[in-house]
C-alpha positions as CSV (number, residue, x, y, z in Angstrom):
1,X,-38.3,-3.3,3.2
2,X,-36.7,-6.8,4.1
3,X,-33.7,-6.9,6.7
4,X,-30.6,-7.7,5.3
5,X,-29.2,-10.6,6.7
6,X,-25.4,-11.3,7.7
7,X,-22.6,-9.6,8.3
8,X,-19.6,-7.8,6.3
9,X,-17.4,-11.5,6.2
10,X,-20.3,-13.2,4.6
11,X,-19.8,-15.6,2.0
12,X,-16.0,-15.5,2.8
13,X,-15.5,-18.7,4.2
14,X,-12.4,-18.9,1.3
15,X,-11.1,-15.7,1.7
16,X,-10.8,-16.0,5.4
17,X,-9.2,-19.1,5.7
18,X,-5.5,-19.3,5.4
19,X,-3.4,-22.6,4.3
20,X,-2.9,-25.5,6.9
21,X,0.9,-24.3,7.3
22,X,0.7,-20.5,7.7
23,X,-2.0,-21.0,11.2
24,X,-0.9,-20.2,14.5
25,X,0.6,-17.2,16.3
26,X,1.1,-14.4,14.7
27,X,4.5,-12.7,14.0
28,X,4.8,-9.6,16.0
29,X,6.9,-8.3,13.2
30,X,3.4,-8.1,10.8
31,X,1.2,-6.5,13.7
32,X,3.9,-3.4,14.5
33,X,4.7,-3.0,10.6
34,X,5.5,0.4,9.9
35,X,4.6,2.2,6.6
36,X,5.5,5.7,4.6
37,X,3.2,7.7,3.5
38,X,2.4,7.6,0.0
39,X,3.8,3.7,-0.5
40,X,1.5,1.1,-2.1
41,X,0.0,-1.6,-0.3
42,X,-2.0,-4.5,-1.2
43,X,-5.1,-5.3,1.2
44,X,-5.0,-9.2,2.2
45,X,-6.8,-9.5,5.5
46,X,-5.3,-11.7,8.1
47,X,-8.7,-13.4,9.7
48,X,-7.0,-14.3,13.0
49,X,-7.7,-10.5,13.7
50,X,-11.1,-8.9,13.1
51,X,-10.0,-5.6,14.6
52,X,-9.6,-3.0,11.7
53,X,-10.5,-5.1,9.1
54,X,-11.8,-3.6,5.8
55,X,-14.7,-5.4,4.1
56,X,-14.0,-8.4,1.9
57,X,-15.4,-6.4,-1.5
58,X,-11.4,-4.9,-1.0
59,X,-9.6,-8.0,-0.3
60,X,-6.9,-7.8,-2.9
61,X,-7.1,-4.2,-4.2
62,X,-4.0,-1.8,-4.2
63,X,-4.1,1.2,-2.5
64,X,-1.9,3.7,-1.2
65,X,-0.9,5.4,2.7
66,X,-2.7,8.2,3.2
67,X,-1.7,8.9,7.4
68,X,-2.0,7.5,10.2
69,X,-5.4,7.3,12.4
70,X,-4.7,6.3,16.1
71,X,-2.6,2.1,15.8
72,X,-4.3,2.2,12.2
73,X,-3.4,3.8,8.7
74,X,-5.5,5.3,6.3
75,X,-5.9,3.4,2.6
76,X,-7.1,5.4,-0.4
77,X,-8.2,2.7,-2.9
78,X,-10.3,3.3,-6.2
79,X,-13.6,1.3,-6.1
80,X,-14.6,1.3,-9.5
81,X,-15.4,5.4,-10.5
82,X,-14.9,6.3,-6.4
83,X,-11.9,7.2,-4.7
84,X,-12.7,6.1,-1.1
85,X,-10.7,5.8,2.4
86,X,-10.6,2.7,4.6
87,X,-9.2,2.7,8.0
88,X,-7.1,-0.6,8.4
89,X,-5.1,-2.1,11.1
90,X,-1.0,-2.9,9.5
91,X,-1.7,-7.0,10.3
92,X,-4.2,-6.7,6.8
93,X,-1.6,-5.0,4.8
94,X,1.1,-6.2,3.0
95,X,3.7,-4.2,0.9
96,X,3.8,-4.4,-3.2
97,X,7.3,-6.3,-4.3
């Protein structure tokens, strides 16, 4: 059976790259953000932080708070016919307007 090779941010050179304005520090208001449970999100990773990133297939997907898990939330998203559950740090999540 052949190896696959890379890892989950493969092929996500576009994804991961944020405009030439928005790089630099972070604002500690987006890593402490604070959600309810049971409020929609949208995932939109922030790549200047790898820890509790999701994988790129769910950059963009809506999902809602399920709980809390230790400094990260729980995400249940539909993935086509699947209901599944991410764990993702509150610096990849962003609130629906």
């Amino acid at each position: 059976m052949a190896k696959r090779t890379g890892s989950t941010t493969r092929k996500a050179r576009n994804k991961l790259t944020k405009p030439a304005r928005a790089r630099g520090k972070l604002s500690l208001t987006k890593y402490f953000a604070k959600f309810r449970e049971g409020e929609k999100i949208i995932l939109k990773a922030e790549p200047s932080v790898k820890y509790g990133m999701y994988h790129i297939r769910f950059h963009g997907k809506v999902g809602i708070i399920q709980g809390m898990q230790g400094k990260c939330y729980k995400v249940g998203i539909k993935d086509g016919s699947k209901q599944k559950t991410l764990i993702i740090h509150p610096v990849h999540l962003k609130r629906v307007a």
